[in-house]
C-alpha positions as CSV (number, residue, x, y, z in Angstrom):
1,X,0.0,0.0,0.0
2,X,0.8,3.8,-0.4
3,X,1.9,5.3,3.1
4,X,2.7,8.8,2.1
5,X,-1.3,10.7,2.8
6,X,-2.5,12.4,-0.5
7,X,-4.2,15.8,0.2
8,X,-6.5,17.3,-2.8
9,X,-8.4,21.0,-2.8
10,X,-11.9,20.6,-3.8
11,X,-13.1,23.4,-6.3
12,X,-15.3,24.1,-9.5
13,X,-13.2,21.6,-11.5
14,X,-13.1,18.9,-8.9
15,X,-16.7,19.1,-6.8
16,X,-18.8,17.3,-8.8
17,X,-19.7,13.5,-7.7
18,X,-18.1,11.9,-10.7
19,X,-14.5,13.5,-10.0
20,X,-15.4,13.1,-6.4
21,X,-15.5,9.8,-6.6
22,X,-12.6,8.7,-8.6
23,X,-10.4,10.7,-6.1
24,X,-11.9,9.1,-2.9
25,X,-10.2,5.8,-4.1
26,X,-7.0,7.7,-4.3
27,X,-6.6,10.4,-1.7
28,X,-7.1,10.2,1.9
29,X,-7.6,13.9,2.7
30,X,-9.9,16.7,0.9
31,X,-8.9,20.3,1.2
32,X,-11.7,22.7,1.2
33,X,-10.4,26.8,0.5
34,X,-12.6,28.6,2.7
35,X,-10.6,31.7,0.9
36,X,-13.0,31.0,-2.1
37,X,-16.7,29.9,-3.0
38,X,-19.7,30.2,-0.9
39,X,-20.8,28.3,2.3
40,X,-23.6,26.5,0.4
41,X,-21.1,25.2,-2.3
42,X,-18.8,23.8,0.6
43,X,-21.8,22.3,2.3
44,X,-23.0,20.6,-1.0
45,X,-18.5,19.7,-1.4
46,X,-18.7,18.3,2.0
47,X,-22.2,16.3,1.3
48,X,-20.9,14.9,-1.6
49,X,-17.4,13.9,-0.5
50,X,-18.9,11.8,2.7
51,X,-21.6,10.3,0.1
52,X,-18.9,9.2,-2.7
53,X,-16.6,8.0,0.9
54,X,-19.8,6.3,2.5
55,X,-20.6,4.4,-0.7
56,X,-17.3,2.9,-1.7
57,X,-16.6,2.4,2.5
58,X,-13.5,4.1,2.9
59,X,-12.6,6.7,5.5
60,X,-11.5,10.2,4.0
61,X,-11.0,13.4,6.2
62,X,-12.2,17.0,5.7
63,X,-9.6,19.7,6.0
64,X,-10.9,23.1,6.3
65,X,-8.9,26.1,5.2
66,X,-9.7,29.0,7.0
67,X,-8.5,32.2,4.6
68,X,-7.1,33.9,8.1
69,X,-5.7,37.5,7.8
70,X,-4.9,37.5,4.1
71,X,-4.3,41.2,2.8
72,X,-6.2,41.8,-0.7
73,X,-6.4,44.1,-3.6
74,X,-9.9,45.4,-4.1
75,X,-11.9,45.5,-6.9
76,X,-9.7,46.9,-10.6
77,X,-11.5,48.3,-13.3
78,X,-12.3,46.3,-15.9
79,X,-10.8,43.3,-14.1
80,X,-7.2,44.1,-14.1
81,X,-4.5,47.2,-14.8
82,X,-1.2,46.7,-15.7
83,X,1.5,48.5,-13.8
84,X,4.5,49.5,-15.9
85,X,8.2,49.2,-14.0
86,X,9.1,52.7,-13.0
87,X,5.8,54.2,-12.9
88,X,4.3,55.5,-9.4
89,X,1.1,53.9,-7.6
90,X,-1.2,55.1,-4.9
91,X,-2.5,52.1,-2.2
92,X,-5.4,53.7,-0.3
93,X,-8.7,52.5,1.1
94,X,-11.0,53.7,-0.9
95,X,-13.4,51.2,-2.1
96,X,-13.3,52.8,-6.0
97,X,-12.2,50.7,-8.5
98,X,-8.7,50.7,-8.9
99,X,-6.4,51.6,-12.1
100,X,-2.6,51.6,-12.7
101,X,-2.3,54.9,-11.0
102,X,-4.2,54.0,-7.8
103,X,-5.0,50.4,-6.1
104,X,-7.3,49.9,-3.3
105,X,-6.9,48.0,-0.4
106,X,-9.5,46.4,2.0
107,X,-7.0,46.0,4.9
108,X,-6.2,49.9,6.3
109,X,-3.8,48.2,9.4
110,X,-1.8,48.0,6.6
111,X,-1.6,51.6,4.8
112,X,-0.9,52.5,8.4
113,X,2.0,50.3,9.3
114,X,4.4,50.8,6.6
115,X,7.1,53.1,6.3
116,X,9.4,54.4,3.5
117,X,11.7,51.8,2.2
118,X,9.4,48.7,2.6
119,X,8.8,46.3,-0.2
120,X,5.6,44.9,-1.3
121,X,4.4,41.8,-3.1
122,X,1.6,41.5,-5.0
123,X,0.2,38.2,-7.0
124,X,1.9,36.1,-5.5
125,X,5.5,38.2,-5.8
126,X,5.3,38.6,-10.0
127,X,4.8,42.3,-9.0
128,X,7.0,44.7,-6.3
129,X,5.9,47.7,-5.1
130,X,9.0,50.1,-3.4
131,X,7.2,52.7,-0.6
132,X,8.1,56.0,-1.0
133,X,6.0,57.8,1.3
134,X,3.1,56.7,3.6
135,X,1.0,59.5,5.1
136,X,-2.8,60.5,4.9
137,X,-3.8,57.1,4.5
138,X,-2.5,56.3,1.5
139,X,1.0,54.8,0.3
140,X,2.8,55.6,-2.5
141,X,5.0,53.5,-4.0
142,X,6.8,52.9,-7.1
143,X,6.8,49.8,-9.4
144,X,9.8,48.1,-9.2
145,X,8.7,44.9,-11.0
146,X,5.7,45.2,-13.3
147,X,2.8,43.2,-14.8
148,X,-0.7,42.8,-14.8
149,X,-3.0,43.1,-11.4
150,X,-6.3,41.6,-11.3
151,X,-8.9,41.9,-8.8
152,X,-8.6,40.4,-5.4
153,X,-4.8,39.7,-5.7
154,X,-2.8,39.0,-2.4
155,X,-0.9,41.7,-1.4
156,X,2.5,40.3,1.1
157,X,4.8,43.0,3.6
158,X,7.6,41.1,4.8
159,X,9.0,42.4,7.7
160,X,6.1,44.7,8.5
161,X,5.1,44.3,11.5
162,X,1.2,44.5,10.8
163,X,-1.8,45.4,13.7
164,X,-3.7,42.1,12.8
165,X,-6.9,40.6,14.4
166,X,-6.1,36.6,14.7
167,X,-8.7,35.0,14.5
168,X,-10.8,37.3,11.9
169,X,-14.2,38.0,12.5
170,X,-14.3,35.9,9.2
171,X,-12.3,33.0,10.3
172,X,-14.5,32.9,13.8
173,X,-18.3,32.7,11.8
174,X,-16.1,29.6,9.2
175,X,-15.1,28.0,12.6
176,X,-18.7,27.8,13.9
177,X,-19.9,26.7,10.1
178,X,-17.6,23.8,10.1
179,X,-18.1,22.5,13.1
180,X,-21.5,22.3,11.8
181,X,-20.2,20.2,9.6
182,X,-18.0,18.3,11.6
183,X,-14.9,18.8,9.6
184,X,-12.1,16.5,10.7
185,X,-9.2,19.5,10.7
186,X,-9.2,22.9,10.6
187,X,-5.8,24.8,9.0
188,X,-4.9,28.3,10.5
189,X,-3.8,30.3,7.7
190,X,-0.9,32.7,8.4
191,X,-0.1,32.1,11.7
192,X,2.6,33.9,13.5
193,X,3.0,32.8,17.0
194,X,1.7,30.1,19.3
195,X,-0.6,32.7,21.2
196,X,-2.1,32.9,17.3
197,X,-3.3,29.0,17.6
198,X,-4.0,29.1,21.1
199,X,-6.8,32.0,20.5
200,X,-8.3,29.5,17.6
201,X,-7.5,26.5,19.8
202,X,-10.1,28.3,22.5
203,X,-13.3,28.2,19.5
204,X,-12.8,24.4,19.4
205,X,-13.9,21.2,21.2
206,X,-11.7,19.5,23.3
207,X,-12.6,16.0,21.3
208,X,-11.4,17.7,17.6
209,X,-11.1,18.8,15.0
210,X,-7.5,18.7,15.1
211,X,-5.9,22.1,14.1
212,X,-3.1,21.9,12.0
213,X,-0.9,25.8,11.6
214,X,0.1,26.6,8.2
215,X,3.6,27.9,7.9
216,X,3.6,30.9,5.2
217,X,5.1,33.9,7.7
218,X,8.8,34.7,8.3
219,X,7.8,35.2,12.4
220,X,6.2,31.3,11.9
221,X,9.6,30.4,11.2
222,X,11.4,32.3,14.0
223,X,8.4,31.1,16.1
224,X,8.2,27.4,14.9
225,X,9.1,25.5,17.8
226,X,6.5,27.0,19.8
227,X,3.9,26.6,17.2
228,X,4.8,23.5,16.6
229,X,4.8,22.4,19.9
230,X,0.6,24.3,20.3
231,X,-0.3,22.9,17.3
232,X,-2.0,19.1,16.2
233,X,0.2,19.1,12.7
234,X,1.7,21.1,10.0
235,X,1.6,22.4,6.2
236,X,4.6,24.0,4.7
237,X,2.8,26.5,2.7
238,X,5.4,27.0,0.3
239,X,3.2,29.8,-1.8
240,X,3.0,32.7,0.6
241,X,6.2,31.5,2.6
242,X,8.3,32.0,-0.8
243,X,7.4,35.6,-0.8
244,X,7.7,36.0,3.0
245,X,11.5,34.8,3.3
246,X,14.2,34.8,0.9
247,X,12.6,32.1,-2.2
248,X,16.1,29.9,-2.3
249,X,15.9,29.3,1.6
250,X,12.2,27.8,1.1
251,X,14.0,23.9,0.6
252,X,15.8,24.1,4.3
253,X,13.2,25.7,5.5
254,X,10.9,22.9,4.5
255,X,13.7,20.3,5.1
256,X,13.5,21.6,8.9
257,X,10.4,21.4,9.8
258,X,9.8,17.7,8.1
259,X,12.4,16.9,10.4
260,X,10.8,18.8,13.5
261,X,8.0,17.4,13.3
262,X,9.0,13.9,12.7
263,X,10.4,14.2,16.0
264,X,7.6,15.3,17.5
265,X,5.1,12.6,16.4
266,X,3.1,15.4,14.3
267,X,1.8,15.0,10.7
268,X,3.1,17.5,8.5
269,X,1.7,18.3,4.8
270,X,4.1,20.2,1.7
271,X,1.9,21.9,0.1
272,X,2.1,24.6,-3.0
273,X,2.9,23.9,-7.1
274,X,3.6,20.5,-6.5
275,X,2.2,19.4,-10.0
276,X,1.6,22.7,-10.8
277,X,2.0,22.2,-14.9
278,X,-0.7,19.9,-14.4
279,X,-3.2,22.8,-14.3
280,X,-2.9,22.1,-18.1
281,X,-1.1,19.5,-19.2
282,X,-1.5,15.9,-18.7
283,X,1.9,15.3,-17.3
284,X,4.1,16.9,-15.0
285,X,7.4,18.6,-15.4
286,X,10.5,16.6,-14.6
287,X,11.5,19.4,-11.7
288,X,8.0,18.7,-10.1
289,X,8.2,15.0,-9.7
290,X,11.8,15.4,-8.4
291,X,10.1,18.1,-5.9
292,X,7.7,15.9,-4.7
293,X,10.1,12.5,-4.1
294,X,12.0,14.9,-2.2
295,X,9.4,15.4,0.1
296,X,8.8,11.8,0.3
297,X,12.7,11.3,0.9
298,X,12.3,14.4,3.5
299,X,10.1,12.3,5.8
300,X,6.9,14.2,5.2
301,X,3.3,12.5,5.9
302,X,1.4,13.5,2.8
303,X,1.8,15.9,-0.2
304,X,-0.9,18.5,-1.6
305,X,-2.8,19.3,-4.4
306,X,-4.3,23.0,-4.7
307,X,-4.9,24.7,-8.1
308,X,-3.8,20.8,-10.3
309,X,-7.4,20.0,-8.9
310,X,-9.6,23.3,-8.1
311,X,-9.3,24.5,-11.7
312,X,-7.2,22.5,-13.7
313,X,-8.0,20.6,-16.6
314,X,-6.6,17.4,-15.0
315,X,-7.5,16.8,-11.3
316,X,-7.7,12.9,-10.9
317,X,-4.6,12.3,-13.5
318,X,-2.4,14.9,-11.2
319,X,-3.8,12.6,-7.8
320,X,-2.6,9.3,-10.3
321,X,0.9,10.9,-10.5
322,X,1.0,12.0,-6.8
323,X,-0.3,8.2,-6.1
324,X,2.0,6.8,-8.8
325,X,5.6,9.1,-7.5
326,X,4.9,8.0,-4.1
327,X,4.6,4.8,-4.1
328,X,7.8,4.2,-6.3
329,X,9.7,6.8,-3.7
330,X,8.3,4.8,-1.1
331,X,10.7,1.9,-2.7
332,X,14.2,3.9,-2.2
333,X,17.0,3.2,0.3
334,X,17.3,6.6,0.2
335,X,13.7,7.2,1.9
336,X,13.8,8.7,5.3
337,X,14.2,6.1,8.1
338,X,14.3,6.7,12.0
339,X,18.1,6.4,13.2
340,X,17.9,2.8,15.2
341,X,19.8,4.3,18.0
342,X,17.8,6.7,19.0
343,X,17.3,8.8,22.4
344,X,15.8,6.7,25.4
345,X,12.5,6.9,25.4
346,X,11.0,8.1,28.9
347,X,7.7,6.9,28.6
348,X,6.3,3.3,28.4
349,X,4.2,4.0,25.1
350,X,6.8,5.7,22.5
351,X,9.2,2.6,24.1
352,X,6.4,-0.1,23.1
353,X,5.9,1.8,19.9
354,X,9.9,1.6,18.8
355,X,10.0,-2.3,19.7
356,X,7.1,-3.2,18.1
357,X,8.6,-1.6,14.5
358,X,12.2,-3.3,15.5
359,X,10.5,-6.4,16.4
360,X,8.3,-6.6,13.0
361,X,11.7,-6.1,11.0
362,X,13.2,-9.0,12.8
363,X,10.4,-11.5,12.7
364,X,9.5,-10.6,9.1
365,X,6.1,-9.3,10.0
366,X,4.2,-8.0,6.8
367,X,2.1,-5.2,9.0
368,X,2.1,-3.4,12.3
369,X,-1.6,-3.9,13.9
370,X,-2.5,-1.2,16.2
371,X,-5.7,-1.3,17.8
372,X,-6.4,1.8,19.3
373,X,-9.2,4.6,21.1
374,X,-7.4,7.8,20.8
375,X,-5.4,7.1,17.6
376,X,-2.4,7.5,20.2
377,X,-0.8,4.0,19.7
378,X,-1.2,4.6,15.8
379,X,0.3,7.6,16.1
380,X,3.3,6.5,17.9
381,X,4.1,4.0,15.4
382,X,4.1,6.0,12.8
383,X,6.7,8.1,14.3
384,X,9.2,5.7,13.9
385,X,8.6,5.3,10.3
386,X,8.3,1.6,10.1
387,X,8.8,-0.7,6.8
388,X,5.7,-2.1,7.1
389,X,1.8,-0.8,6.9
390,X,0.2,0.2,10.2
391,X,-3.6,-1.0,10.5
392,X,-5.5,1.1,13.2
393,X,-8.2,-0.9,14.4
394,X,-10.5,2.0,15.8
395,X,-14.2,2.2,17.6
396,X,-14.4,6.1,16.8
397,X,-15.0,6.6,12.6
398,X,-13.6,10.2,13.5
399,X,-10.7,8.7,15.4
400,X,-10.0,7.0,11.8
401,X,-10.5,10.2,9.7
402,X,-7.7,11.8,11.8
403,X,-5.6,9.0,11.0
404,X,-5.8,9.5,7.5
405,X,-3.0,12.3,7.8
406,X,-0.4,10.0,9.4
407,X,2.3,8.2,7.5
408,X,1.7,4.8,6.5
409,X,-1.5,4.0,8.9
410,X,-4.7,2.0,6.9
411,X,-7.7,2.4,9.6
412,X,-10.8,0.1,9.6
413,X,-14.0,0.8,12.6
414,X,-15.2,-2.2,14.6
415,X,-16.8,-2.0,18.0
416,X,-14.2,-1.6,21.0
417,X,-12.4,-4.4,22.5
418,X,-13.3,-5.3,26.1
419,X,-11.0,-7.9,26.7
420,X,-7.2,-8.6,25.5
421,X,-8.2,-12.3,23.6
422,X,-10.9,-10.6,21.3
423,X,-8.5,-7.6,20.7
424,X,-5.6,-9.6,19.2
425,X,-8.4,-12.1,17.4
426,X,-10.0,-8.9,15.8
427,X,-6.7,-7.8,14.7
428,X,-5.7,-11.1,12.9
429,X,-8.9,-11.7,11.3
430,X,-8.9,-7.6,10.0
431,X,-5.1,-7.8,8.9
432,X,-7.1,-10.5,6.3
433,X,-9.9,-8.3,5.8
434,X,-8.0,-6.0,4.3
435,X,-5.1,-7.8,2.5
436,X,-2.2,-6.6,4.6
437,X,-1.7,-10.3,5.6
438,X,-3.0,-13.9,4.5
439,X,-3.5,-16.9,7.0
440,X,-0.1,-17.9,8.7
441,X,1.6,-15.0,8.0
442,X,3.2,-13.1,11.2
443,X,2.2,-9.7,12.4
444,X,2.8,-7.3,14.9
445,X,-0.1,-6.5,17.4
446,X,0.7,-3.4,19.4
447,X,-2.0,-1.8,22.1
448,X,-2.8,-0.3,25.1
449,X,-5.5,-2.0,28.0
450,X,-8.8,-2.3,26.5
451,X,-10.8,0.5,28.2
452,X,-8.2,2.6,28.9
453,X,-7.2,5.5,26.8
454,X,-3.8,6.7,26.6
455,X,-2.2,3.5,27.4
456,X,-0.1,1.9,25.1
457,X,1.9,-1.3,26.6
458,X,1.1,-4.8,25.0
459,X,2.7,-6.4,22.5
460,X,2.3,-9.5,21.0
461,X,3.5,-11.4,17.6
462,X,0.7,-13.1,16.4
463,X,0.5,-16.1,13.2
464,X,-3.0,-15.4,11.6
465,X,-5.6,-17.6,11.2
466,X,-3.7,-19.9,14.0
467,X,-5.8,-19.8,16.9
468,X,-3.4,-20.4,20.2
């Protein structure tokens, strides 16, 4: 089986329940850009994702992407102006259409925080704007790098310290809708400090969604240890973050926090251009399937699709080639591995979790069974990144859709185990079930006391189909 996690964005090229389904037998995670579309149009995404799942029984998770404090161009006239290099433009916050001489801006914090000298990016960095004065409410600037602005264009300050309001008034009333909807994670968009996820962290239930923090600022960077340490997982948002710090340091950067938070037992997702030629063409360039077996190599848990399947001509062939790249990377020696001496482990599950994945590699085992309440024992298994597939047996279905973000973990829902003997029969017989192992071959059973969440601590090799 695949064990790197495909994430896909749902949108007007993707939505329907024909595409839908032909991607819910490839992906495990759907994206949904609250930054775009209308909340009847997600509700009708989400309906239709869970029907397509229901019907072919296979657990998929809901991401939602909240559009957090993202700094816009308003409305251009005509669409779009083009602004030459050299020539001088006014940002203000009038809500007039905008032209090549004047562009307006819904966000005032920002006309108000910058100062002479700063650089802005607009359209995602094709065009730099140089301030030369900021008074009045309104910024001049001149056009260092031209080209053509459309309507509703991003607009990016790094460095600027900016008066933002985290969580939006925006981002609070998309909380409330999805858990409505009972969305399975919700993605902070640019988040710059723990305190940031801690104030979204406060509008959620203490049984999920899990939030994961998107890192597209330079202070998520400088702040990432905290973050990481508040947040539930991570997506290297390579679009916004390649504007926000120098655009050759994005591959350490990224390389980093794979690293981080494989340490730290937390999924992490690379996300941005992946495929991106895919918006158009049926195959991808060299350079981009090299990008994403890096990632692989890198030790992330999954890999993203965002405009290859809201609006491109190709979405289910660019989820093929994720599905096909991955698996074949998945094959390397070079593919990241946890070191096999590692630090001691001071707690009795992460210990049980490392012997179970050392034990499987030296009794041959062909999958890691992990029955489990919390997803915890799955979890820790992962971590440690081992050879063979991890099945979580779980008695929550949401339990199971969180799992869907974790490296190499299949999950299946039964009713919970209430004594030790049915546990490890129920995890030979679904090991069978679905086809990680046939009768008399050996696996791994790995789980904490039936009943008791948070323990992980028995371990058993077990022959299936041989009742003892």
């Amino acid at each position: 089986m695949r064990k790197t996690k495909i994430v896909v964005t749902i949108g007007p090229a993707s939505s329907n329940a024909v595409t839908v389904r032909a991607l819910v037998d490839l992906v495990d995670v759907f994206r949904i850009n609250f930054s775009h579309g209308d909340r009847d149009s997600h509700r009708m995404e989400i309906q239709t994702i869970r029907a397509e799942a229901k019907a072919r029984g296979k657990s998929v998770a809901i991401l939602q992407d909240l559009p957090g404090p993202k700094i816009r161009v308003g409305k251009m006239m005509g669409g779009s102006a083009t602004l030459a290099q050299g020539s001088t433009v006014v940002l203000d916050a009038s809500e007039a259409e905008g032209d090549s001489k004047r562009i307006p801006v819904g966000y005032p914090p920002l006309l108000e925080s910058v100062k002479r000298g700063d650089m802005l990016h607009l359209a995602d960095g094709v065009i730099r704007l140089r301030v030369e004065d900021a008074s009045h409410g309104s910024v001049a600037c001149t056009v260092q790098a031209g080209g053509v602005l459309s309507s509703g264009k991003g607009i990016n300050a790094p460095g600027v310290k900016l008066k933002v309001e985290y969580p939006t008034k925006n981002d609070v009333s998309h909380i409330q809708f999805g858990l409505r909807q009972h969305v399975d994670f919700v993605a902070a968009s640019f988040v710059r400090s723990a305190s940031d996820l801690r104030s979204i962290r406060r509008l959620l239930p203490r049984d999920g969604p899990m939030l994961i923090a998107k890192i597209e600022k330079m202070e998520a960077v400088k702040e990432f240890d905290a973050i990481l340490a508040e947040a539930d997982g991570i997506m290297v948002a390579r679009g916004d973050l390649g504007i926000e710090v120098p655009i050759e340091t994005v591959p350490e950067i990224q390389k980093k926090i794979i690293t981080k938070c494989n340490d730290a037992a937390k999924p992490v997702i690379v996300a941005t251009q992946m495929l991106l030629s895919m918006v158009s063409s049926p195959v991808p360039s060299r350079a981009e399937v090299t990008d994403v077996s890096t990632a692989i190599i890198e030790g992330t848990d999954a890999v993203m699709l965002s405009d290859e399947t809201t609006v491109g001509k190709y979405p289910v062939e660019a989820a093929k080639m994720l599905d096909r790249i991955a698996r074949t990377t998945e094959k390397s020696p070079h593919a990241y591995e946890v070191p096999a001496i590692t630090p001691a482990a001071h707690e009795t599950g992460p210990a049980i979790a490392r012997a179970a994945c050392r034990l499987a590699d030296y009794v041959g085992a062909k999958a890691i069974v992990a029955p489990t309440q919390t997803g915890s024992t799955a979890r820790r298994v992962s971590m440690n990144r081992p050879r063979q597939p991890i099945l979580a047996i779980c008695s929550s279905a949401q339990v199971a859709r969180w799992l869907c973000l974790y490296r190499g973990v299949v999950s299946i829902v039964t009713r919970q185990a209430k004594t030790v003997d049915w546990l490890f029969g129920r995890a030979d017989a679904a090991a069978e079930e679905v086809g990680l192992a046939k009768k008399g071959d050996l696996i791994v059973v790995i789980s904490g006391t039936p009943g008791v969440k948070g323990t992980t601590n028995l371990i058993k090799v077990s022959v299936v189909g041989r009742k003892d």
